[in-house]
N, C-alpha and C positions, 0 to 999 in steps of 0.2 A: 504493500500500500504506500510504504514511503517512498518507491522509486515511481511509482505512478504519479506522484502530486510532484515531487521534484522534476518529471518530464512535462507535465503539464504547466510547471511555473516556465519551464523552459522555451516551452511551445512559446508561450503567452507573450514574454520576453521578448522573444525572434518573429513572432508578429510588429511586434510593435517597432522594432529595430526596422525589419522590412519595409512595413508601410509609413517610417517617418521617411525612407526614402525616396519616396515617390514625389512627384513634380509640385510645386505649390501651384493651385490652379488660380490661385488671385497674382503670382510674379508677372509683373508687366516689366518686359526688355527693355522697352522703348523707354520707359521711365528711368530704368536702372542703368542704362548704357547715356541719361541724360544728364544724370548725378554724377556718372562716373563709380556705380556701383558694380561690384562682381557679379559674375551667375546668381547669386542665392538674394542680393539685392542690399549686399552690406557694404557698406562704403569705410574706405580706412583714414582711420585720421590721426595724429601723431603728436603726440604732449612733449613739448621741450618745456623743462627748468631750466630758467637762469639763473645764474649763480655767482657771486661777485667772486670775481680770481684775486689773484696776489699784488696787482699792481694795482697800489694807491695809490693815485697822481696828485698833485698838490696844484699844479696849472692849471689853474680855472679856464683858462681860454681853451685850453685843447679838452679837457672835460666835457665844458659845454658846445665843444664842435663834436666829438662825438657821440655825446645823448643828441643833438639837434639830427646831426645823421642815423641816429637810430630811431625816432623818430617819423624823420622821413620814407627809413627804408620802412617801418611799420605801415604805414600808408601805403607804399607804393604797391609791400606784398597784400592788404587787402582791397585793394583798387584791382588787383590782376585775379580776386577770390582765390587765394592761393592761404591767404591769414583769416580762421575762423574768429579766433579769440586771441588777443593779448591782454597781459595787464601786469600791474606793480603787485608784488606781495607785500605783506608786514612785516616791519624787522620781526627776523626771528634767529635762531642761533645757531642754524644751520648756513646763514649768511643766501639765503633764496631772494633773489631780484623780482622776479614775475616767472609769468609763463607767455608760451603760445599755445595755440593750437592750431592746426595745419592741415590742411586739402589737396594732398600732391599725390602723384603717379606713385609713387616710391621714395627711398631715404638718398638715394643720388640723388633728388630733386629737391628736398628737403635740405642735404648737406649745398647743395649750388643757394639755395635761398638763406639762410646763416650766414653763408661765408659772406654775402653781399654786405652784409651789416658792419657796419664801420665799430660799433661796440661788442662785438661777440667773436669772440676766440673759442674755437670749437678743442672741445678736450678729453676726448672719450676715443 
């Protein structure tokens, strides 16, 4: 009796496994290839922390020339909808600046969009 109920949870199991495999009949292509979503209709998006590095500079002028170019280049990456989200964090004591978050093809495109930034030294 107990190998009967342990094939039958099995059964039941490899149903279910089976038929989550079948097609979603509500997936619309058109939509997901509009978004720039995969087959299944999930679209990837990519969480950068900023993180203030080792160089404290004391030159207000070169300081303030590159926040103003980072900045700029914030705007420019979501003018192209390439930037979902950015924004400043709260000191905290992990030394976290902000974040982004990002709508690209992949992390080549991602790594070519950072590097643009006059304030961000990429370190991973």
């Amino acid at each position: 009796m107990k190998k009967i109920s342990v094939l039958i949870v099995f059964l039941s199991l490899f149903y279910v496994v089976v038929n989550a495999q079948t097609e979603n009949p509500k997936y619309d292509k058109a939509l997901a290839d509009s978004l720039g979503a995969d087959q299944y209709g999930i679209k990837t998006y990519y969480l950068v922390i900023l993180k203030s590095g080792t160089n404290k500079s004391t030159d207000k002028e070169k300081v303030s020339a590159l926040f103003r170019g980072h900045l700029d280049n914030i705007g420019k990456m979501a003018k192209a909808n390439k930037l979902v989200v950015a924004g400043p964090l709260e000191e905290n004591e992990k030394d976290y600046r902000g974040i982004f978050i990002f709508s690209v093809k992949d992390k080549a495109e991602l790594d070519d969009l950072l590097k643009s930034d006059p304030a961000i030294m990429l370190s991973y």
